[in-house]
C-alpha positions as CSV (number, residue, x, y, z in Angstrom):
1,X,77.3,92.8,89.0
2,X,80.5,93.0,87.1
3,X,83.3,90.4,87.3
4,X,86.2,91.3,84.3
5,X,87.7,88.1,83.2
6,X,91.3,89.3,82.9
7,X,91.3,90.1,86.7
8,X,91.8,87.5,89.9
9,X,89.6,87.6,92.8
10,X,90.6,87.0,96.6
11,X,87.7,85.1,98.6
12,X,88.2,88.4,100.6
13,X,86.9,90.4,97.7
14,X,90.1,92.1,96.8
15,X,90.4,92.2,93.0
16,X,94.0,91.9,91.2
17,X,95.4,93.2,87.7
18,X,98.8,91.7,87.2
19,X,100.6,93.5,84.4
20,X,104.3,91.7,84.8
21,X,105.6,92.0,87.7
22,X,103.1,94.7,89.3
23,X,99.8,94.7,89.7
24,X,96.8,96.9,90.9
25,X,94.5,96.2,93.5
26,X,91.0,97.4,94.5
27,X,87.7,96.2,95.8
28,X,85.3,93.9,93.5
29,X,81.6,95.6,92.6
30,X,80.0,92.9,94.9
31,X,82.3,94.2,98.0
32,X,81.6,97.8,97.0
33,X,77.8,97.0,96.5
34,X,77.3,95.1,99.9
35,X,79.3,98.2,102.0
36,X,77.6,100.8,100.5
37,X,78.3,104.5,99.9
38,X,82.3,104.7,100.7
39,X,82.7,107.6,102.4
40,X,86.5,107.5,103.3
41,X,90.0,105.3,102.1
42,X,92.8,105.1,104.4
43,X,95.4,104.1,101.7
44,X,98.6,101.9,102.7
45,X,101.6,103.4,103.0
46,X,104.1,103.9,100.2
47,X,107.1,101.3,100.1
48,X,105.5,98.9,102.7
49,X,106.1,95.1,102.6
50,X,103.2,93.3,102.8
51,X,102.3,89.5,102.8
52,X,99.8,87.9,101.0
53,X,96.3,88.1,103.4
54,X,97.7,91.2,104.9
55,X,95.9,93.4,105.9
56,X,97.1,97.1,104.7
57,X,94.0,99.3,104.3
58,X,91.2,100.8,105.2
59,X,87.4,101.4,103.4
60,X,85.0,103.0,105.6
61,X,81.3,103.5,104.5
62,X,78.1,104.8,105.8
63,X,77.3,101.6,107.0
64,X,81.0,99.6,108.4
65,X,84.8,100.0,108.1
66,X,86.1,97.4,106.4
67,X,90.0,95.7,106.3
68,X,91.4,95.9,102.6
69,X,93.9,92.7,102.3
70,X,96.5,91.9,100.1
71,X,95.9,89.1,98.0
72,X,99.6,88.8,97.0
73,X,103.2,89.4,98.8
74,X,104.9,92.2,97.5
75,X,105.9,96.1,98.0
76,X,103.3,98.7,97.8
77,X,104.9,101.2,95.1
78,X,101.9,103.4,94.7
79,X,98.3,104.4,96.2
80,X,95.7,106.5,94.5
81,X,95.6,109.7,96.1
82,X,92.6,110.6,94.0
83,X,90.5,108.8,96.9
84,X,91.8,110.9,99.6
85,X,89.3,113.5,97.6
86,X,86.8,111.3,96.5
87,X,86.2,107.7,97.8
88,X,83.1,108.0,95.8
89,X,85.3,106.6,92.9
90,X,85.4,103.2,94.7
91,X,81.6,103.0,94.2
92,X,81.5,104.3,90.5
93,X,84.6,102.6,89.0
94,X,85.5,100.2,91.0
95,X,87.5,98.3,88.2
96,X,89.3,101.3,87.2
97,X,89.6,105.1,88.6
98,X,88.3,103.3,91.8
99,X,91.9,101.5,92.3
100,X,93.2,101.3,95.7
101,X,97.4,100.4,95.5
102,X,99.7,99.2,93.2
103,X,102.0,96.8,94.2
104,X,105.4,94.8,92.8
105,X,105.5,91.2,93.4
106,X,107.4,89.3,95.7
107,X,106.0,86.1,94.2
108,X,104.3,86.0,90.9
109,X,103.2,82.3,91.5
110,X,101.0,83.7,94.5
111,X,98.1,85.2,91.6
112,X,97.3,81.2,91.6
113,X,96.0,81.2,94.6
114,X,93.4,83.7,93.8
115,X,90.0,82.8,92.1
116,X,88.9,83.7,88.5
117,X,86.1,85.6,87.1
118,X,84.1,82.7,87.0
119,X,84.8,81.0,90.5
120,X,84.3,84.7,92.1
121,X,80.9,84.9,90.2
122,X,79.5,81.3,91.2
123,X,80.5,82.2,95.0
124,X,79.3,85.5,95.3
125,X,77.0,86.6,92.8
């Protein structure tokens, strides 16, 4: 399994890229692995707040739906349509076409609470 180091983990297996005040969030390859073949991704809605532990979307695979939580407070400012199309990108690039939302933070301080690379790996791998 694959756990980037320059990304924060939520126990909830949300994965985080902060580049200044924005980051992008998507599923870890453990949480994509243990659901399975992703079959469809109801995406949150555009200009939503949300809180951190939120919940704001949707993975369904062949096996279970699954709640998609926000592991920071912020606004959602963009989705990735490219998985109303093909939620197969979830399960082949998790880390990167496989992105779920963008969102601008409310509270930068928040990515704290989140686990490293490292942490995530020793938990869940």
């Amino acid at each position: 399994m694959d756990f980037p180091e320059s990304l924060r983990y939520a126990a909830s297996h949300e994965w985080i890229k902060v580049e200044g005040n924005k980051a992008k969030v998507g599923i870890s390859d453990f949480a994509q692995k243990e659901l399975g073949d992703i079959v469809f991704v109801e995406l949150p809605q555009l200009d939503q707040s949300v809180s951190q532990g939120d919940a704001c979307a949707v993975v369904e695979s062949v096996k279970t739906a699954s709640d998609i939580y926000c592991p920071v407070g912020g606004k959602i400012i963009a989705v990735n349509e490219d998985l109303d199309q093909h939620p197969e990108l979830v399960n082949e690039d998790c880390y990167g076409k496989g992105w779920i939302f963008e969102i601008e933070l409310d509270d930068p301080s928040q990515i704290d609470s989140l686990l490293n690379a490292q942490d995530y790996k020793k938990k869940y791998a």
